[in-house]
N, C-alpha and C positions, 0 to 999 in steps of 0.2 A: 444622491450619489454623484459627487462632482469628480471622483478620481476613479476610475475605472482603469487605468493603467501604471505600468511600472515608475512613467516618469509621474504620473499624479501622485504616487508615493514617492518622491522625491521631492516635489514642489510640496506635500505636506509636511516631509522634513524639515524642511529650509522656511519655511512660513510660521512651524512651529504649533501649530492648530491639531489637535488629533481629530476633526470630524475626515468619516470617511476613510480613515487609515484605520484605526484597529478594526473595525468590520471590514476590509479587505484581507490583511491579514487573518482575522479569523478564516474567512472563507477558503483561502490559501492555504491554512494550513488545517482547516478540517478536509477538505478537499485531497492532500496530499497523506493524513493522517489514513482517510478510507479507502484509496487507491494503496495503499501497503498493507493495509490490512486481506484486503479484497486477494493482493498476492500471494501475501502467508499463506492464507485461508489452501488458494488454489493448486500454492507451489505444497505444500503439507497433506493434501489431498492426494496429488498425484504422486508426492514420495511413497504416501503410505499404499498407494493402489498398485504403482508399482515395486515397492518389497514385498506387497502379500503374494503378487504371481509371482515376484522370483525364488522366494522361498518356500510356495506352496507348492511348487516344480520339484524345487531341490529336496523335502521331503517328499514328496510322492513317489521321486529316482532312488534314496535313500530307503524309504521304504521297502521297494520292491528287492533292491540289492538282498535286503534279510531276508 
């Protein structure tokens, strides 16, 4: 692993060699692929936990109303 950083994917642009660049880029973009995942996951979780008490409220007020 000779390119470890942003400019070593630039000097493997310009040199023209792909050792080193697309396993960075993999890692970059599995890395960034699982961190949004990770967010769905958590932001989806907490939509859904938070509509079941707001609506499990609003039926239980609805309810009693009958």
């Amino acid at each position: 692993m000779k390119y470890l950083s942003w400019g070593g994917v630039g000097n493997t642009l310009q040199n023209g060699s792909s050792e080193g660049f697309s396993f960075e880029f993999f890692l970059i973009g599995l890395g960034g692929a699982f961190c949004m995942v990770i967010g769905y996951v958590i932001f989806v979780l907490l939509l859904n936990y938070v509509c079941s008490k707001i609506f499990s409220q609003r039926i239980k007020d609805w309810w009693q109303k009958i």
